[in-house]
C-alpha positions as CSV (number, residue, x, y, z in Angstrom):
1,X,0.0,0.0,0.0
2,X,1.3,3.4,-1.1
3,X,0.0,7.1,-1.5
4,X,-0.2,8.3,-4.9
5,X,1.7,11.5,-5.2
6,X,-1.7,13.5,-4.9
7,X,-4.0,11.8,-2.9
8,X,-7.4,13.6,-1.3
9,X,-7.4,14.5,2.0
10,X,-10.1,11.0,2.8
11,X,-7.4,9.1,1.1
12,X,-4.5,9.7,3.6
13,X,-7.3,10.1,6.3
14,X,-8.3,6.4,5.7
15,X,-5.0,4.8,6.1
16,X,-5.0,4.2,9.7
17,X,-8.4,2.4,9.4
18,X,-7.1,0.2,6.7
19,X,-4.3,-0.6,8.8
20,X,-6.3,-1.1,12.0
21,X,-4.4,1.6,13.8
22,X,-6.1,2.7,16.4
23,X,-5.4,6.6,18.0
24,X,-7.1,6.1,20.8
25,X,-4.6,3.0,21.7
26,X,-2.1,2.1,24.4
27,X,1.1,4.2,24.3
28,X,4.5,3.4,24.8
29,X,4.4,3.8,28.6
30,X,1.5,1.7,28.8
31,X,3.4,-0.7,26.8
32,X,6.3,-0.8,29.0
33,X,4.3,-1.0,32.1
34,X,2.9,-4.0,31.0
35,X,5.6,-6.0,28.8
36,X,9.2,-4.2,30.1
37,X,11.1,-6.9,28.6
38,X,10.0,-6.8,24.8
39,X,9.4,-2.8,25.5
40,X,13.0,-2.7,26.0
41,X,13.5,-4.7,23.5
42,X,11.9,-2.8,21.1
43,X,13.2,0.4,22.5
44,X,16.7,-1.0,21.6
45,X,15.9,-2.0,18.2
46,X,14.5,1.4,17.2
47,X,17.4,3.4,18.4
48,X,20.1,1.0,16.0
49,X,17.6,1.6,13.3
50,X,17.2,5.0,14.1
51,X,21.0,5.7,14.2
52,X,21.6,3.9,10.7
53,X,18.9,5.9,9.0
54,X,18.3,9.7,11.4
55,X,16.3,10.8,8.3
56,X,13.3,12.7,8.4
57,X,10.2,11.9,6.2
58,X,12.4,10.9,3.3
59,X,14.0,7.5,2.1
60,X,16.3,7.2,5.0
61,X,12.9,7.8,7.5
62,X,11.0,4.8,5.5
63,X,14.2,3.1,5.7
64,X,13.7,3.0,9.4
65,X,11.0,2.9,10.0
66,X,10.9,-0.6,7.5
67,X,13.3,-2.2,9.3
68,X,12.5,-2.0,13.2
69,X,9.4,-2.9,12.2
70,X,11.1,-6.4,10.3
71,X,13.1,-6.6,13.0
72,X,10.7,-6.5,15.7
73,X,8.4,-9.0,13.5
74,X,11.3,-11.4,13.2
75,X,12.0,-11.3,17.4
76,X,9.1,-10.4,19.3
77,X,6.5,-11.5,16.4
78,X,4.4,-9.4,14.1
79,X,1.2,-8.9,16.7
80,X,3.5,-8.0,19.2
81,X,5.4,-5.7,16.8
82,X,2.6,-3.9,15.4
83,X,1.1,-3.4,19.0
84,X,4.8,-1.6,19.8
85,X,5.0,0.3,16.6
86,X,1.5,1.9,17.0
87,X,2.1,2.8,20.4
88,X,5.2,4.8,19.2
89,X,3.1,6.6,16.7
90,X,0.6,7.3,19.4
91,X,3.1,9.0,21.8
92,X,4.9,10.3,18.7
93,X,1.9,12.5,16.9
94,X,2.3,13.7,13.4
95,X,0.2,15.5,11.0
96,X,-2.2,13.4,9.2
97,X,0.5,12.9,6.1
98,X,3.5,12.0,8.4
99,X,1.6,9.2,10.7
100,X,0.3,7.6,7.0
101,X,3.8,7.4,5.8
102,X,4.8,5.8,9.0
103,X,2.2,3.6,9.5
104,X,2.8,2.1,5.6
105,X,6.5,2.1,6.1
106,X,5.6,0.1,9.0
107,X,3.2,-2.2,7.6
108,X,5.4,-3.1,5.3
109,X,8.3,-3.8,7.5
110,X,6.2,-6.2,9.3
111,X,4.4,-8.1,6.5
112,X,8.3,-8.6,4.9
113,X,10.0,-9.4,8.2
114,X,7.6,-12.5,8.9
115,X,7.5,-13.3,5.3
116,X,11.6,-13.4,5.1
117,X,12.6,-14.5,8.2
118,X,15.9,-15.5,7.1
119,X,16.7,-12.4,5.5
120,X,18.4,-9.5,7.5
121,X,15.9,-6.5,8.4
122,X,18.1,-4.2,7.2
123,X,18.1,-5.7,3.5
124,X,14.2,-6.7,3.9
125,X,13.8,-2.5,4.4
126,X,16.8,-1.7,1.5
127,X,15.2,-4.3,-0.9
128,X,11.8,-2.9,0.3
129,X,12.7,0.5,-0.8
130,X,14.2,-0.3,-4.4
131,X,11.1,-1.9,-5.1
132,X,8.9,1.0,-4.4
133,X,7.0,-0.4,-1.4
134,X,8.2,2.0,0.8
135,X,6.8,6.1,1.5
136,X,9.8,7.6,1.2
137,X,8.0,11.2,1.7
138,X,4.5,12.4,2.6
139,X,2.6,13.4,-0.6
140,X,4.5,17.0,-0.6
141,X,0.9,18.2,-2.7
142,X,-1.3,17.7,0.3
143,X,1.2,19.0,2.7
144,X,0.9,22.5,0.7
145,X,-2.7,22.7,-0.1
146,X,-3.3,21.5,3.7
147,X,-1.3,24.4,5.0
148,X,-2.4,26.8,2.4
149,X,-5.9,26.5,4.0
């Protein structure tokens, strides 16, 4: 699932509900009360990821977001991983553009990493990316008209 370049407003506004993300949802404190160990876990995975690829909403951003999800998919399991990557984007808002492009990038992070389980998550996220799987930016056309408004 990707955004087309210039998608309507109920387009990008519909991506969570495809992707059962719920706002309303635990965050990551919750998360940690309640499951430390793979919190930490997590925690730890995200900053690696984070430190190969500090972009911000651009190829490098996708990238990392890709491949903590993989990883996490690969290690904790991919229920447990999407519970853990949602929370992040809970305590972590973004515009409505931003948290799509996340939430994609981490969809598809997950649905590779269990797929591939024998392939690193850092080449599930780079192979993920030359295909054109990834969001490497949020739709730079809706960011404009939305702010125009």
């Amino acid at each position: 699932m990707r955004l087309s370049s210039h998608p309507t407003t109920a387009e990008v506004d519909d991506i969570p509900r495809k992707l059962n993300f719920n706002p309303a949802g635990p965050d990551q404190n919750k998360i940690f009360w309640f499951d430390t160990f793979n919190g930490l876990r997590a925690y730890l995975m995200g900053n690696a990821s984070l430190k190969s690829h500090p972009g911000y909403n651009d190829s490098e951003d996708a990238l990392s977001h890709a491949e903590w999800s993989a990883k996490m998919a690969q290690t904790l399991g991919v229920d447990e991983a999407k519970k853990i990557a949602d929370a992040y984007e809970i305590s972590h808002p973004n515009d409505r553009y931003e948290r799509a492009m996340d939430l994609i990038n981490n969809n598809v992070g997950r649905i590779l990493g269990e797929a591939l389980p024998g392939i690193a998550p850092e080449e599930i996220a780079r192979l993920a990316l030359a295909a054109g799987l990834l969001q490497a930016s949020p739709p730079p056309a809706m960011i404009y008209r939305e702010k125009k408004k």
